[in-house]
C-alpha positions in Angstrom: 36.5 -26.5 -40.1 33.6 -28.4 -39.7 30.1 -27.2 -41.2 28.3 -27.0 -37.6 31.7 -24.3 -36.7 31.0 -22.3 -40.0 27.3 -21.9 -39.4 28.0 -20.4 -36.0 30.5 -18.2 -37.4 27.8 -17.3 -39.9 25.2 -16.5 -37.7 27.9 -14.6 -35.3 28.1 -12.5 -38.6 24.3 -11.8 -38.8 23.9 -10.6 -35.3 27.3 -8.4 -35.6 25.8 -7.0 -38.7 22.8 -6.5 -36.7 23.9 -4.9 -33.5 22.1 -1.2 -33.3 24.7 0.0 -31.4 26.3 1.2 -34.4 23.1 2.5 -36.0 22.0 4.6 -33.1 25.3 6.4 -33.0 24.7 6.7 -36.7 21.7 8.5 -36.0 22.9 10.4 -32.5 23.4 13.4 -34.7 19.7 13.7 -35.3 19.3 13.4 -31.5 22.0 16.4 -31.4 20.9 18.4 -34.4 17.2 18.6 -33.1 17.8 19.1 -29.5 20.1 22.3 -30.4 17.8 23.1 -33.1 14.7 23.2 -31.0 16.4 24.1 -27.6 14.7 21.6 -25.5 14.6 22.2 -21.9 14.1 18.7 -21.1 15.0 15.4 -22.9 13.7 12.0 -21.9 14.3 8.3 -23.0 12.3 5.4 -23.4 14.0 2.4 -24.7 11.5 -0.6 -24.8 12.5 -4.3 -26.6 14.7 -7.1 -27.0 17.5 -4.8 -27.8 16.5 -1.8 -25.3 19.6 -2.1 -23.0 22.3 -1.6 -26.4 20.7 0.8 -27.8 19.8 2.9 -24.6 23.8 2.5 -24.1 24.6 3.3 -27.2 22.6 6.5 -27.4 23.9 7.2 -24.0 27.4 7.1 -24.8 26.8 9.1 -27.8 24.8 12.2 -27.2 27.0 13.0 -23.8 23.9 14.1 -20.3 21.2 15.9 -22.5 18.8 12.4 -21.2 17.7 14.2 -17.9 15.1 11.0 -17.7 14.7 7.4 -18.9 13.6 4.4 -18.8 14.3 0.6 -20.4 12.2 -1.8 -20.5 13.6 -5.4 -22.0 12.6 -9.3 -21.4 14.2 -11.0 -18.5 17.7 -12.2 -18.8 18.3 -9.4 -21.0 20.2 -6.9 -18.9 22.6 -8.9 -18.3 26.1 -7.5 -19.2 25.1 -3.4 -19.0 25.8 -1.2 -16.1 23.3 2.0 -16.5 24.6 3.0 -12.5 26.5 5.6 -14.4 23.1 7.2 -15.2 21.5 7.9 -12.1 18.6 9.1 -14.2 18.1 5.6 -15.9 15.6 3.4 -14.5 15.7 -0.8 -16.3 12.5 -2.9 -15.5 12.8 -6.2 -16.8 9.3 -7.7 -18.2 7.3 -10.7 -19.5 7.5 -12.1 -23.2 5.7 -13.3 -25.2 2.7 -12.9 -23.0 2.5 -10.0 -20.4 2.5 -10.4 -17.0 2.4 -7.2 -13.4 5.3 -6.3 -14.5 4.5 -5.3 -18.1 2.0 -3.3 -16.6 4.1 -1.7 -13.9 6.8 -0.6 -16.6 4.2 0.7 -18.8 2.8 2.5 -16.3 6.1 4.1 -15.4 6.5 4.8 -19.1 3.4 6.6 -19.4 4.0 8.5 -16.5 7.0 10.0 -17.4 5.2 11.2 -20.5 2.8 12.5 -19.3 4.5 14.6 -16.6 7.3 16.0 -18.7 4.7 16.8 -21.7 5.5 20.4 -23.4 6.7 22.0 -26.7 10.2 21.9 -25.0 10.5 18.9 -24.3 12.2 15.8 -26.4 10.9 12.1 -26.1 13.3 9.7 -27.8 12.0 6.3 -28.1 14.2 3.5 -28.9 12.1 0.7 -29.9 12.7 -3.1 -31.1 10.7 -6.7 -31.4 9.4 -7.6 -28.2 8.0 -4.3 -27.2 4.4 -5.7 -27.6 4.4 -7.9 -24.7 6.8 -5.6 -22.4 4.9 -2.3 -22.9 1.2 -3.8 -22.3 -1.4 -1.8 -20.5 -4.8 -2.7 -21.5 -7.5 -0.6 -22.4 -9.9 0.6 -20.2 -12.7 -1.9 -18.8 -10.0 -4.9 -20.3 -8.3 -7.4 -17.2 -4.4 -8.6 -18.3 -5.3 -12.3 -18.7 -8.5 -11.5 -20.9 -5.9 -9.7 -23.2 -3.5 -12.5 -22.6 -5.8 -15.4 -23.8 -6.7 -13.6 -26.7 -3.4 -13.0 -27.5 -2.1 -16.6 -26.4 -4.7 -18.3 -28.5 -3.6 -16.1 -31.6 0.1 -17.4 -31.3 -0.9 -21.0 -30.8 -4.2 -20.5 -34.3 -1.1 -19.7 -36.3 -1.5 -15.8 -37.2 0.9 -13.9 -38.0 2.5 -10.9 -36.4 0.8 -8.3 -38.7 -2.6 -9.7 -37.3 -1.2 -10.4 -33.6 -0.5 -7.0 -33.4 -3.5 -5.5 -34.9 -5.5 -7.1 -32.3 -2.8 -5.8 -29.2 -3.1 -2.5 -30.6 -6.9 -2.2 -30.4 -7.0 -3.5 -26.6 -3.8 -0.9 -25.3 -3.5 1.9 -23.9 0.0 2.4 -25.4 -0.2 0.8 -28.9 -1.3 1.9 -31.8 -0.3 5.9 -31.8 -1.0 6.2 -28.4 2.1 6.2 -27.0 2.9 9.7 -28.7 -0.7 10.7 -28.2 0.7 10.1 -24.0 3.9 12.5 -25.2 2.0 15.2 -27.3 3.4 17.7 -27.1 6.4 16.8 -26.8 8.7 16.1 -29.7 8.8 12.6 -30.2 11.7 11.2 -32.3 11.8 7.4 -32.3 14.7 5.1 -33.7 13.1 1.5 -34.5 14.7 -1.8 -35.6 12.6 -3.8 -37.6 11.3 -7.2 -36.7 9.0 -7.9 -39.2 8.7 -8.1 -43.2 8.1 -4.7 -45.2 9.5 -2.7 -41.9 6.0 -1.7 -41.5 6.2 0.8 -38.9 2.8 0.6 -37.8 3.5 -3.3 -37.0 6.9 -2.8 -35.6 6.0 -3.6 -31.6 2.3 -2.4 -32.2 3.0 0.8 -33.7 3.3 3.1 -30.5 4.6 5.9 -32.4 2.9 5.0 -35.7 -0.3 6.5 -37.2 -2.5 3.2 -37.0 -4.2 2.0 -40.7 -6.2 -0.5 -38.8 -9.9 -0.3 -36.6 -11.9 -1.8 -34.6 -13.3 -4.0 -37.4 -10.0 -5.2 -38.9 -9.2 -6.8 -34.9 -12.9 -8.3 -35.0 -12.2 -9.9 -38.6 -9.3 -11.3 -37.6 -10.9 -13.0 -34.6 -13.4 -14.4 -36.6 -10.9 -16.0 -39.2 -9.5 -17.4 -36.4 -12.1 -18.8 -34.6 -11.2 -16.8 -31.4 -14.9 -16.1 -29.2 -13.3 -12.9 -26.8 -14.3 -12.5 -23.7 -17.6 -10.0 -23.1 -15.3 -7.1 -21.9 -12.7 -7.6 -25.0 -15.8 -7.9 -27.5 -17.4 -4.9 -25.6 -14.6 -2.5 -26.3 -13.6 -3.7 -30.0 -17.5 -2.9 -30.5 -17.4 0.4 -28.6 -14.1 2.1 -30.6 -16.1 0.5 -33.9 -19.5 2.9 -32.6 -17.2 5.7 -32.1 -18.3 5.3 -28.3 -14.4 5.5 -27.3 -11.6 6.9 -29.3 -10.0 5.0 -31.5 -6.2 4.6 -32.2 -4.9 7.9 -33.8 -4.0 7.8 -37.4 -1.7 9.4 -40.3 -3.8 13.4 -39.7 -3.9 13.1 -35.8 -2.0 16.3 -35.0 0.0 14.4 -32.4 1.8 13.3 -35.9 2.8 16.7 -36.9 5.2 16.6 -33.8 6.7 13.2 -34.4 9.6 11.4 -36.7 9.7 7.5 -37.2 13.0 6.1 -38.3 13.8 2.4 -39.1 17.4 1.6 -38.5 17.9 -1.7 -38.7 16.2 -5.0 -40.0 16.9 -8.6 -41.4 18.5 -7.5 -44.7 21.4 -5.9 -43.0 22.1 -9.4 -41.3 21.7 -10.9 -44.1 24.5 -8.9 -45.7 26.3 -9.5 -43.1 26.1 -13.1 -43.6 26.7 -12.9 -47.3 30.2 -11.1 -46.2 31.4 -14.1 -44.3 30.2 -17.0 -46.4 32.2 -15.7 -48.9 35.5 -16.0 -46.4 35.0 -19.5 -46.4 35.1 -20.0 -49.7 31.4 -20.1 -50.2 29.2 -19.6 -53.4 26.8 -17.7 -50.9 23.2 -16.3 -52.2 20.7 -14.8 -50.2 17.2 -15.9 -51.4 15.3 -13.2 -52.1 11.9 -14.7 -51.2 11.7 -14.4 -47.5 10.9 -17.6 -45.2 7.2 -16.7 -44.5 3.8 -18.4 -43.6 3.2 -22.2 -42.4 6.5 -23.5 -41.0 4.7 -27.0 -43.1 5.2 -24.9 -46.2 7.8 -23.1 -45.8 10.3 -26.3 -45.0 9.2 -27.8 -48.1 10.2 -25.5 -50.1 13.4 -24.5 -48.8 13.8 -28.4 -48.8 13.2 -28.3 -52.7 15.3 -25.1 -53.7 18.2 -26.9 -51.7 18.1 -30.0 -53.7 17.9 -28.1 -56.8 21.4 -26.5 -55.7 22.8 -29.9 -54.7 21.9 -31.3 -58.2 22.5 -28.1 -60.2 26.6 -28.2 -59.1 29.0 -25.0 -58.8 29.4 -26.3 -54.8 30.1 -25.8 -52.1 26.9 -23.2 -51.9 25.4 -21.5 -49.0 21.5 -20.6 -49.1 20.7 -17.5 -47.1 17.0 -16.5 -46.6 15.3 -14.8 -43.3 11.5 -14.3 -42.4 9.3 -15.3 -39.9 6.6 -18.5 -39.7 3.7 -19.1 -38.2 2.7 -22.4 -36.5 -0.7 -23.9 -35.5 0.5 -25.5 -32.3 -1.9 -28.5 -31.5 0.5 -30.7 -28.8 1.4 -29.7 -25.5 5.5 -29.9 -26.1 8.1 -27.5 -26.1 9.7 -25.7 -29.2 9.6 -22.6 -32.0 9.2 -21.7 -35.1 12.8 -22.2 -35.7 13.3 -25.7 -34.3 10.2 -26.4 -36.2 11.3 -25.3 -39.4 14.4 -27.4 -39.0 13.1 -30.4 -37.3 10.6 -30.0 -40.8 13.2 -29.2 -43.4 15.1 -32.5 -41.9 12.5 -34.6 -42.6 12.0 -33.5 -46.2 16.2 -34.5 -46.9 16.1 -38.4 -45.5 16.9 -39.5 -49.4 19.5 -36.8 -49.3 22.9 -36.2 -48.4 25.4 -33.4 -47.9 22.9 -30.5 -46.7 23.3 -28.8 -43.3 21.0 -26.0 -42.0 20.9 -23.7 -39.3 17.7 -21.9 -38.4 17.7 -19.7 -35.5 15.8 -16.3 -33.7 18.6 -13.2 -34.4 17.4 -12.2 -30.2 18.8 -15.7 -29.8 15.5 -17.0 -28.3 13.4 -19.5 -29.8 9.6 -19.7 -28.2 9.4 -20.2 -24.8 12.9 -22.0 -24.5 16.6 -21.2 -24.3 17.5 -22.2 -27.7 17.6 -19.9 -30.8 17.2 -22.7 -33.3 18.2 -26.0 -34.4 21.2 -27.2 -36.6 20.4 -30.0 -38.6 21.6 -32.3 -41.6 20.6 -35.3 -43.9 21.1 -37.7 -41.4 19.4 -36.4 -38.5 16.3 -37.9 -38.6 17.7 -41.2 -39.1 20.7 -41.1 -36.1 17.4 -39.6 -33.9 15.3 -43.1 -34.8 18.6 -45.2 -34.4 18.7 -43.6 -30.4 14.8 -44.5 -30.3 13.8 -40.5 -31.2 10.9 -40.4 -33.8 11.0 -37.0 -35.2 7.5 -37.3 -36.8 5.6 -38.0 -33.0 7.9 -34.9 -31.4 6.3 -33.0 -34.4 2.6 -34.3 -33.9 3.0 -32.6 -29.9 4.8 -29.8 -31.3 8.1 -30.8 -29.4 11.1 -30.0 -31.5 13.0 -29.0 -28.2 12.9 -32.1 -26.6 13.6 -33.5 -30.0 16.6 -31.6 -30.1 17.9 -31.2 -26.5 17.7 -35.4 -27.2 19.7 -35.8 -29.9 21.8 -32.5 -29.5 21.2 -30.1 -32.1 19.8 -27.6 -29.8 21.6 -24.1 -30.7 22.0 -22.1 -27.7 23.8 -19.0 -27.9 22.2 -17.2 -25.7 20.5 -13.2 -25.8 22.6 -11.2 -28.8 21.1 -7.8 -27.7 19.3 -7.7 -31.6 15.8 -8.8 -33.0 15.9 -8.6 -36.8 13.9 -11.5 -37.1 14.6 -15.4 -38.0 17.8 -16.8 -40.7 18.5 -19.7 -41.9 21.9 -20.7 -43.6 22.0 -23.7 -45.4 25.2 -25.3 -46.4 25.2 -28.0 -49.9 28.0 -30.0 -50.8 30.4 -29.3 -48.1 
């Protein structure tokens, strides 16, 4: 089998280790156990993410009609391949990502009026919540217009932060993030079953936190602004000032009594695929290790170093090897092509093996969408760069315009597998001595 064929059956691994479809059913006896513990009168659903339409099913299919309401919300393309007709009470929007657009603020509009007119003491929210959640479940604060939000947010993406300060800014300009989602359901019991996207499963990150006490202010969105060099507009600076003055309520946090009434639980994140991955490396007679220093900060920095600890394995022997990390980068995007972190990362780690040979690497998005595009990621080898500049393809000038796409739809090592119905993050694989 060729090394391209094994690190798509690698990654098929990581996303099958990192369907929630298994993990909600997991956890559909906690649905069960509370509802006939508290005897709910009414149970609603809210499913709102990358992975909204598998675990809505899956919760669905497991806890039998007590879900006399819902609603999912998921990115465009993604609802593809699930029938919810046999749930007249289901109601799928599909939304914007990354950026919001009318119909972010329709669904979240719907969302928060289901909330708010089934609120009681007998009633059950369950919220089913995965990466992508920030852009699709976007209402803006009061006094705040969509594309003032949306340039902040844009010109966050493209400075280079990451998401823990992305979403500390979202949550300060929502009407739904930060807490405020359950402060909408308070009430009601809110139980919500989360899959991780982002390092430390920080639940208060996790697609802004709507469920989650907020540890963050006012201040902490300014600051990050400033380090930034991000000038808001008047009515985004007016209302970061105003919650720091006390003027308007600020996000709730960990004593809010809304709290006392609601149950966070993370199902799911990038060690599980990673696991997964493990698994099936060693099927293919693999010396397979999963780094345990995840693949974080400037995509510049972090292909050099995975460029260096692979050499060291190529030089160290004991091979064939797979190298198995996962993580998330940021990039300071200063061109005007196409690409993501992932093709990036790989169009960077390429560069760094030209005096190399016998290293292959496959970097990809585990919601099988890589920026703006229809890739997940980019496969790539020690002698990419130079077949690229044999066909007239300089990899460094698709780099200085931040075009690793084009790069890679050019020379073919575009990976395309299309939405997986999970969002654990980014993986890389990287096969030595094969």
């Amino acid at each position: 089998m060729q090394v391209k064929n094994i690190l798509e059956k690698l990654y098929d691994a990581a996303i099958k280790a990192a369907d929630p479809s298994a993990q909600v059913k997991a956890y559909a006896n906690n649905v069960l156990s509370s509802h006939a513990h508290f005897g709910f009168r009414r149970t609603v659903l809210l499913a709102v993410g990358k992975a909204a339409p598998s675990m809505a099913r899956a919760l669905l299919e497991s806890t039998g009609g007590i879900v006399d309401r819902g609603l999912v919300i998921t990115t465009r393309g993604s609802l593809k391949g699930y029938d919810f007709s046999a749930s007249p009470a289901i109601e799928t929007i599909e939304a914007a990502h990354p950026l919001p657009d009318q119909s972010s603020l329709m669904a979240s509009g719907k969302a928060l009026e289901m909330l708010y007119e089934t609120q009681a003491e007998d009633t059950l929210a369950i919220c089913l919540l995965s990466g992508g959640a920030s852009s699709l479940l976007s209402a803006p604060a009061r006094g705040v217009l969509l594309d003032e939000k949306n340039s902040i947010i844009r010109a966050l993406l493209y400075s280079g932060a990451d998401i823990v300060e992305i979403n500390t800014v979202r949550k300060h300009l929502s009407a739904v993030k930060g807490g405020r989602l359950a402060e909408a359901a308070y009430p009601s019991m809110v139980m919500s079953l989360i899959v991780s996207d982002v390092l430390g499963d920080d639940i208060s990150v996790i697609a802004s936190g709507p469920t989650a006490p907020d540890p963050t202010s006012a201040s902490d969105a300014l600051a990050v602004l400033d380090k930034y060099g991000i000038s808001p507009p008047a009515t985004v600076l007016q209302q970061l000032l105003s919650e720091q003055r006390g003027i308007v309520s600020r996000t709730p946090i960990a004593n809010d009594p809304v709290f006392e009434r609601t149950e966070n639980i993370v199902i799911l994140n990038n060690r599980d695929a990673l696991e997964g991955v493990l698994k099936q490396a060693e099927t293919f007679s693999l010396n397979a290790e999963i780094l345990e220093e995840p693949v974080t900060g400037d995509v510049g920095k972090a292909a050099v170093l995975l460029a260096a600890r692979s050499a060291e394995r190529l030089k160290s022997g004991n091979l064939p090897v797979c190298l198995i990390s996962g993580g998330e980068t940021t990039v300071n995007v200063k061109g005007r092509g196409q690409g993501g972190r992932n093709m990036e990362l790989a169009l960077r780690f390429a560069l760094e093996l030209e005096d190399l040979s016998g290293i292959t690497m496959l970097s990809a998005g585990t919601d099988g969408i890589d920026g703006p595009t229809d890739a997940a990621g980019a496969i790539v080898d020690t002698n990419t760069v130079r077949e690229a500049l044999e066909s007239g393809l300089d990899a460094k000038a698709y780099l200085d315009n931040n075009d690793s796409y084009n790069f890679f739809r050019r020379s073919r090592g575009l990976f395309v597998p299309g939405p997986t119905g999970t969002n654990v993050m980014d993986i890389q694989f990287v096969i030595i001595g094969a």
